[in-house]
C-alpha positions as CSV (number, residue, x, y, z in Angstrom):
1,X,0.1,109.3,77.3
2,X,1.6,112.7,75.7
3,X,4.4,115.0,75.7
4,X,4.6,118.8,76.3
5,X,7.9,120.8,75.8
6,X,9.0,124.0,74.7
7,X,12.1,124.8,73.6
8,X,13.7,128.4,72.5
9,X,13.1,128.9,69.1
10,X,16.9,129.2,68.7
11,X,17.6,125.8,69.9
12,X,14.4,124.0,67.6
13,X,16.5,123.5,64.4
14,X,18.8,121.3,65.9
15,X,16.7,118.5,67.6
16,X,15.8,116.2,64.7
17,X,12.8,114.4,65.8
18,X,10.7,114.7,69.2
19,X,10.1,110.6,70.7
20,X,6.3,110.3,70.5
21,X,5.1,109.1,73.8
22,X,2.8,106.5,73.5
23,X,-0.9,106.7,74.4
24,X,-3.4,104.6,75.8
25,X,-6.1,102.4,74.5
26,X,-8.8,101.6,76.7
27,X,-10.5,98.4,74.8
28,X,-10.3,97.6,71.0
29,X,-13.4,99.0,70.2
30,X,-12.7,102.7,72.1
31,X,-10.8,105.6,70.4
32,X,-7.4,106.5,71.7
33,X,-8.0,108.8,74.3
34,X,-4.7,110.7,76.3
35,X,-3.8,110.5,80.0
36,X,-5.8,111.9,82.3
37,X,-3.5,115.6,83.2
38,X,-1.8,114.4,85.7
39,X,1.4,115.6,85.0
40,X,5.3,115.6,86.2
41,X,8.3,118.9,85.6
42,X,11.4,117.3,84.2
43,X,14.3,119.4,83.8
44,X,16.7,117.0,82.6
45,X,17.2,118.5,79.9
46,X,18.1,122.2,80.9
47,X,21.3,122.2,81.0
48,X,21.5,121.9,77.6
49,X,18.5,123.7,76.5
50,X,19.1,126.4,78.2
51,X,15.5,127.3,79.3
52,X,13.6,124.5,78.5
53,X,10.4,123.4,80.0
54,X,9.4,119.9,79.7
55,X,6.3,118.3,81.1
56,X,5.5,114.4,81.0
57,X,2.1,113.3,81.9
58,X,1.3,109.9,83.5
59,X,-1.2,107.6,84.1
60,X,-1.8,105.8,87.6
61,X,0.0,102.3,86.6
62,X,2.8,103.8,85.4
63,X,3.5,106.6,88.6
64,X,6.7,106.3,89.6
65,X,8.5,104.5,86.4
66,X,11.5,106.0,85.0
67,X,12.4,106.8,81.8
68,X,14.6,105.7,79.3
69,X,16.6,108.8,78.1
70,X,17.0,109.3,74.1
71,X,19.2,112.2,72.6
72,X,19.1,113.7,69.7
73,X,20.8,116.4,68.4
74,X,20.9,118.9,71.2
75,X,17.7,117.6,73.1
76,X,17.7,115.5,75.9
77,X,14.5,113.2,75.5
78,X,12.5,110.9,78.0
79,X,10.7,107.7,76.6
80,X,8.1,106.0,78.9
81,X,7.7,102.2,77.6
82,X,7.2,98.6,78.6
83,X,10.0,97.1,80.8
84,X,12.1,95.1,77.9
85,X,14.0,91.8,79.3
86,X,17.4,92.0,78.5
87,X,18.9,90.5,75.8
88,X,21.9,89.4,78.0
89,X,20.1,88.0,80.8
90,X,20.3,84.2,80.3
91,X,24.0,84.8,79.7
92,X,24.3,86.8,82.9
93,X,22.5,83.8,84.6
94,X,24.9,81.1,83.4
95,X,28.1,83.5,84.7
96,X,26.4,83.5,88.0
97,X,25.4,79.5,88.0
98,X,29.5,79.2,86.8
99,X,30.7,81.7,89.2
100,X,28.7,79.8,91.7
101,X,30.4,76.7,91.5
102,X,33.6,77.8,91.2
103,X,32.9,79.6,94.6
104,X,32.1,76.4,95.7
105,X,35.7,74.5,94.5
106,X,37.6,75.3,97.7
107,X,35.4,73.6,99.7
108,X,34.9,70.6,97.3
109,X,39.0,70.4,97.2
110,X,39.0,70.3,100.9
111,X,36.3,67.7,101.4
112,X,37.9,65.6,98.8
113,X,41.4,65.8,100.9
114,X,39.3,64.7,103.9
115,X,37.5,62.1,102.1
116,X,41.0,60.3,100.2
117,X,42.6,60.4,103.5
118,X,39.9,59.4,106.1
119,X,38.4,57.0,103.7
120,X,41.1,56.3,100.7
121,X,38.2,53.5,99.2
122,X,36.0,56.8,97.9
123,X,39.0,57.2,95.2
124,X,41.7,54.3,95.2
125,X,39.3,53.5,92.4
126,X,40.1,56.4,89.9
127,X,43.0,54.8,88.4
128,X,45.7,55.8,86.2
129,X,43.6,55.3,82.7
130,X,41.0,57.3,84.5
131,X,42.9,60.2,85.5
132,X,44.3,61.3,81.7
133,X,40.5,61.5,80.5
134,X,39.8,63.6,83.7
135,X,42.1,66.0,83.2
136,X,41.3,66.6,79.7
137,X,37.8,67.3,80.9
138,X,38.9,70.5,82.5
139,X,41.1,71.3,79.5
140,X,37.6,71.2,77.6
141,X,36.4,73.3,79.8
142,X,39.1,76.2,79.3
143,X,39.0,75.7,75.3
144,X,35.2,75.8,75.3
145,X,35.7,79.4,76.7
146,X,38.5,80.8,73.9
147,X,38.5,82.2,70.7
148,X,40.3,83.8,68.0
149,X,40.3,87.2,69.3
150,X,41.5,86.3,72.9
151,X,45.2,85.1,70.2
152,X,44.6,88.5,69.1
153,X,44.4,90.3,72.0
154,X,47.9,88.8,73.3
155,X,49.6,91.0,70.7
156,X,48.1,93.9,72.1
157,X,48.8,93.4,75.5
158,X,52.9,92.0,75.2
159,X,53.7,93.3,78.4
160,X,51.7,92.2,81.0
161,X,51.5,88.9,79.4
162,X,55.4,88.6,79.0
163,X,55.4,89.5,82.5
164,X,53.0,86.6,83.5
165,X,55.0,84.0,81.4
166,X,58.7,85.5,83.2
167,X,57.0,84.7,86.8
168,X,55.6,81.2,85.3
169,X,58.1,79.4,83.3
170,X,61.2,81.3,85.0
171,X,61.2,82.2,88.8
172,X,58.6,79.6,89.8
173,X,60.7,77.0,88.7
174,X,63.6,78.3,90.2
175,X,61.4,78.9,93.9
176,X,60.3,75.3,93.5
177,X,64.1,74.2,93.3
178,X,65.1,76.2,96.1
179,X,62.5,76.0,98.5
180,X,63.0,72.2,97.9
181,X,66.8,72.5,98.7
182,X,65.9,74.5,102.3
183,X,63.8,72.4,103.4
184,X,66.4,69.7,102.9
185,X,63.3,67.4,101.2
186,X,63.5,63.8,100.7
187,X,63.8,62.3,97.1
188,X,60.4,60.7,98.1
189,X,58.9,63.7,96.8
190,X,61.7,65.8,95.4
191,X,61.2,65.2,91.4
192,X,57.6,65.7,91.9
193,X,57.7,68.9,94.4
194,X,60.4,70.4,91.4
195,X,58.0,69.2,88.2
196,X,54.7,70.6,90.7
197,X,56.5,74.5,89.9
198,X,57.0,73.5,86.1
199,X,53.7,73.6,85.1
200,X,51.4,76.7,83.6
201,X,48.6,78.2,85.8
202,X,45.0,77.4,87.1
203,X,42.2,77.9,85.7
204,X,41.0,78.7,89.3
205,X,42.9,81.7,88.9
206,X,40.2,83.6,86.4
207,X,37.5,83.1,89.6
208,X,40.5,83.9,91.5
209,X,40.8,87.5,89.7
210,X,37.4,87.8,89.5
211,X,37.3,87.8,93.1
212,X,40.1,90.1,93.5
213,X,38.5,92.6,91.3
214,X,41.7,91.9,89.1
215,X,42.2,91.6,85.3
216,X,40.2,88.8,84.5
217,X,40.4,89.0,80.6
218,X,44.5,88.9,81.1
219,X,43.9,86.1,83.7
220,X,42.0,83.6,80.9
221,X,44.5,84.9,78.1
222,X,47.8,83.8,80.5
223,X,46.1,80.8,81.6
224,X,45.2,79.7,78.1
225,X,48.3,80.7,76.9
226,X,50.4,78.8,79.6
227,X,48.4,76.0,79.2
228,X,49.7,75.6,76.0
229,X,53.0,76.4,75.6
230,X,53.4,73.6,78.8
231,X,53.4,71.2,75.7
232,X,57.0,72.4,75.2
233,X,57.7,74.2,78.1
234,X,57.1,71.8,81.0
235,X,59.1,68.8,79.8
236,X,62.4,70.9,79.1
237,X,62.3,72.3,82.2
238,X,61.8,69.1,83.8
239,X,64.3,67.2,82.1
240,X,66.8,70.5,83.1
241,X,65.9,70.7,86.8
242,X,65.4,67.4,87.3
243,X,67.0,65.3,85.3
244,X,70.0,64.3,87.3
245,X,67.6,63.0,90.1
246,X,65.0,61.2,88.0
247,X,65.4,60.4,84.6
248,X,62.9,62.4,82.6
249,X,61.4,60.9,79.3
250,X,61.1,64.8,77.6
251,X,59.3,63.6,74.2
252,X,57.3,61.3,75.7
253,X,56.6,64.0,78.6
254,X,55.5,66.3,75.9
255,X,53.6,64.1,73.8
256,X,51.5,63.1,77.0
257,X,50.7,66.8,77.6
258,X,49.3,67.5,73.9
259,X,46.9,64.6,74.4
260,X,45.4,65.7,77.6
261,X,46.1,69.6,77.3
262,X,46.5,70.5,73.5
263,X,43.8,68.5,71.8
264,X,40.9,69.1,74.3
265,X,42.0,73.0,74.2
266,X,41.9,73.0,70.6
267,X,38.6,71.2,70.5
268,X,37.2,73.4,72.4
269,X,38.0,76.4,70.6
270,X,37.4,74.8,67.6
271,X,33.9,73.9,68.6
272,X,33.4,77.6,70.1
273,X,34.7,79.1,66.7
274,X,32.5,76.9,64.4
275,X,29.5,75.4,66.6
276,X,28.5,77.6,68.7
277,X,25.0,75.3,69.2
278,X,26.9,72.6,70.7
279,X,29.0,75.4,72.8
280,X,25.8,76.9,74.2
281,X,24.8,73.3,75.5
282,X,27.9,72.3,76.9
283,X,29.4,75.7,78.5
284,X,26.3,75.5,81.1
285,X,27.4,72.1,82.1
286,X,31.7,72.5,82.0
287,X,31.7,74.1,85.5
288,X,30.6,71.0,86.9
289,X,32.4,68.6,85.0
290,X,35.7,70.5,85.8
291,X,34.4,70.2,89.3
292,X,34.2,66.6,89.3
293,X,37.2,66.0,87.4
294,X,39.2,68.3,89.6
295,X,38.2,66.6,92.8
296,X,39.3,62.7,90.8
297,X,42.7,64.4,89.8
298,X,42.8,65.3,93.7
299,X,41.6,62.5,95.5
300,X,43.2,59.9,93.7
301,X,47.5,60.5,94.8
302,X,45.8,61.5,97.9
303,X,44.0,58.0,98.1
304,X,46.4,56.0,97.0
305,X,49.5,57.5,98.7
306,X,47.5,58.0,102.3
307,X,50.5,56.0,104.6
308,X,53.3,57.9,102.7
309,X,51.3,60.9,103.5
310,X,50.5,60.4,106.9
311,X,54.1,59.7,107.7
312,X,56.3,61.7,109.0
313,X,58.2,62.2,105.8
314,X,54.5,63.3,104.2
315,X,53.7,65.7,107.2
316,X,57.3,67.3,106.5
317,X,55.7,68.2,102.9
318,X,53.2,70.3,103.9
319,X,55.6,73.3,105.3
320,X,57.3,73.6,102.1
321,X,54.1,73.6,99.8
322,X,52.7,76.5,101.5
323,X,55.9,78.3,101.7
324,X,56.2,77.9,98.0
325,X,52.8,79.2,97.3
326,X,53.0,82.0,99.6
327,X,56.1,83.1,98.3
328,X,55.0,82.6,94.6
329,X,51.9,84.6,95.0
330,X,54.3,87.8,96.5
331,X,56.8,87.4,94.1
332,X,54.4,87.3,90.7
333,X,52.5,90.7,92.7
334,X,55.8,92.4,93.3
335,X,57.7,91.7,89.8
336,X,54.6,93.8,88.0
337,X,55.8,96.4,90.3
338,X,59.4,97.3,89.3
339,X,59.6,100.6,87.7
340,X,60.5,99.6,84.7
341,X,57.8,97.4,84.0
342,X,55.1,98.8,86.7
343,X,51.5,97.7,85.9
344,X,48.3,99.0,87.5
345,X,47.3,97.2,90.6
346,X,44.4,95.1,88.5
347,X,46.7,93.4,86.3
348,X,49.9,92.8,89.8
349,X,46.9,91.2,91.2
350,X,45.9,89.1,88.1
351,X,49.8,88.2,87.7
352,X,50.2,87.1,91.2
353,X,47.1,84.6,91.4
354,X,48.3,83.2,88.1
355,X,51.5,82.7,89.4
356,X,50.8,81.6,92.6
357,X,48.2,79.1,91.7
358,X,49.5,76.2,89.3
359,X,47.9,73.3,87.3
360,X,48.7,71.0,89.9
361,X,46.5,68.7,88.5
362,X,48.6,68.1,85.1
363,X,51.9,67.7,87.6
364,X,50.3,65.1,89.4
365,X,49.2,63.2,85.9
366,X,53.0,63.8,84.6
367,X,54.2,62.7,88.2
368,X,52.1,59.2,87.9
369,X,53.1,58.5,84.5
370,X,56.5,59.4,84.6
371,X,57.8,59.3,88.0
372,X,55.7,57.1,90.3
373,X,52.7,57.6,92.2
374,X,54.9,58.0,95.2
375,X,55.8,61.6,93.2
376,X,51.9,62.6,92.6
377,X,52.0,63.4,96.3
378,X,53.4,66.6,95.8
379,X,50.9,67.8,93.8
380,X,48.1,67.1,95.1
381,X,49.1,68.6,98.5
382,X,49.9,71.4,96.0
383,X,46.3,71.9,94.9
384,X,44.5,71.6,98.5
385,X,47.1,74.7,99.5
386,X,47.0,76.9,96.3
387,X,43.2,76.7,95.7
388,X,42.6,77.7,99.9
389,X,45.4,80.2,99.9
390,X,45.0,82.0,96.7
391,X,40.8,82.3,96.8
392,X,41.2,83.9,101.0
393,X,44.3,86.2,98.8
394,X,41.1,86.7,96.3
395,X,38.7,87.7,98.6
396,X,40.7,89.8,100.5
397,X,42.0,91.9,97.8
398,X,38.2,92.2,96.7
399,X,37.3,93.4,99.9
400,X,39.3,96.8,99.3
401,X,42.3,95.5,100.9
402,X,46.0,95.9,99.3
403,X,49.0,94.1,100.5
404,X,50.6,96.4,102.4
405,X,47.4,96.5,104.0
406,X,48.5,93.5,105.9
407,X,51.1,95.6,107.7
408,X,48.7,97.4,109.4
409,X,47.5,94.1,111.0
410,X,50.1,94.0,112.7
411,X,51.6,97.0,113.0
412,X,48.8,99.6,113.7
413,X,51.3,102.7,113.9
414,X,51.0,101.9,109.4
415,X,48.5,103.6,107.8
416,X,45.7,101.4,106.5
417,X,45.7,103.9,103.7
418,X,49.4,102.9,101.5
419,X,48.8,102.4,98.4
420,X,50.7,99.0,97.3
């Protein structure tokens, strides 16, 4: 193969080095020979060469491929070559075969509530020793996925992350304590309902974002960073809201949450920081394993509570569990929209699904150890609703829509077109 191109003499000091394009050997014995002259105009690079002229020539096989630009100085320059795999593709293909099954969670988390309650034997046998390690499984699987810099990055994004922790450890709390009071709900459930909106977010919610086309790097960083300030967080809060209903254990509460949040976090990490061999065997694989664990942490309340559930007291739960998600997921988009702390529409929507979409799964372990089994109820109504609600939120914010959008549904005189 070779290269023709002229360029004004004023403009040849400046281009550095022409990219030889390569020619073809016909056998090992046989000279090189160039490409028969069938040749292609490319003016790619007029614009900045003002008058250039540059000619490519081609060989049959290679009709058709497209170049690989190179610049240099002020040339614009094509390079024909062999197709190179990327150096990201096996990484790209485990995001997809992760992404995958997380697609797949809402459906597993609804077949699981259908299996515990039409056939409670499929889980009555994941018992309480069972359910700690099963949680810390998924814990593994959000520490396997930090490092250093995502600590780092928190201190350059203060805002939106102070925001996320204001929705989570402040007005959630304070929804789950009122929406409970409405709804006039029995003390069956109360302590666990109220303990169900002290907890940090979902990891669901980084699928969740990526869905809505949100801000998935400030999605992992809140989650993460929720996750582990529950340790302190989710005990005082308990023993504050709650406390007068249910006597709350707060060290023991928050000792409890360091062994199944804290130290599979950190292992992770640590492991991702120092062994990254063992992390590249194990990341392919925690998807799965959260999968699993997720639907033992679901079906075992469900399970093991199914008369309570199916009674009319339990039936009167479900009403105020959606309520309080729907309203979370409004009120975590709309505070990232006062004026004086207005975010772009990526990050409202990241702040809303992490809001909106609670660890439910650490409530209902607290709930069994601390309050009664009776109290895991709550929770694990809890994740069924937040993981349907907020991925349909996901993937209708990913289709282009907005929330004001929603008016239009209803009331077609709206423009489609508001901006939320």
């Amino acid at each position: 193969m070779a290269s023709i191109s002229v360029f004004p003499p004023s403009l040849a000091a400046p281009v550095t080095r022409l990219h030889r394009l390569p020619v073809l050997r016909r056998n090992s014995s046989a000279p090189y020979s160039p490409c028969p002259p069938s040749c292609s105009y490319s003016d790619a690079a007029k614009p900045l060469l003002r008058s250039p002229v540059h000619y490519s020539c081609s060989t049959a096989p290679l009709v058709g491929r497209v170049g690989r630009q190179w610049r240099e100085g002020n040339a614009s320059l094509l390079s024909f070559g062999i197709k190179v795999k990327p150096d990201g593709k096996d990484e790209a293909s485990r995001n997809d075969a992760s992404q995958a099954l997380s697609a797949m969670l809402p459906f597993v988390v609804a077949a699981t509530a259908v299996a515990a309650l039409a056939q409670p034997a499929t889980f009555t046998w994941v018992s309480k020793e069972l359910y700690a390690p099963a949680l810390g499984g998924i814990m593994l699987s959000i520490g396997i996925k930090l490092s250093l810099d995502d600590f780092a990055l928190a201190f350059k994004r203060p805002v939106p992350l102070s925001i996320g922790f204001i929705a989570q450890y402040m007005l959630k709390p304070a929804l789950g304590v009122l929406v409970a009071q409405v709804f006039g709900m029995s003390q069956l459930f109360y302590a666990g309902f109220v303990l169900t909106s002290c907890v940090a977010g979902a990891q669901l919610s980084s699928y969740g974002s990526f869905l809505s086309k949100g801000d998935v790097a400030l999605s992992i960083l809140l989650t993460s960073s929720t996750t582990i300030a529950s340790v302190l967080i989710t005990p005082l809060l308990t023993g504050l809201l709650i406390g007068s209903v249910v006597p709350v254990d707060a060290f023991a509460m928050s000792k409890s949450i360091m062994q199944v949040v804290l130290v599979p976090v950190t292992l992770g990490l640590v492991l991702n920081t120092y062994a990254k061999p063992v992390v590249s065997v194990l990341q392919p694989m925690m998807p799965f394993v959260a999968m699993v664990c997720t639907a033992m942490c679901i079906g075992s309340p469900l399970a093991i509570n199914r008369a309570q559930i199916l009674s009319a007291e339990g039936l009167r739960l479900v009403l105020p569990v959606l309520t309080f998600h729907a309203v979370a997921f409004t009120v975590g988009y709309w505070i990232s929209k006062i004026p004086a702390l207005r975010q772009e529409e990526e990050v409202s929507r990241t702040i809303s699904l992490c809001t909106g979409m609670q660890s439910s799964t650490l409530a209902g372990l607290l709930a069994t150890q601390f309050l009664g089994t009776t109290q895991a109820v709550p929770a694990a109504c809890s994740v069924v609703a937040m993981a349907i609600m907020g991925l349909c939120l996901a993937s209708f914010w990913g289709s282009g829509a907005r929330i004001k959008d929603l008016l239009s549904l209803v009331i077609p005189e709206i423009s489609p077109s508001m901006e939320a």
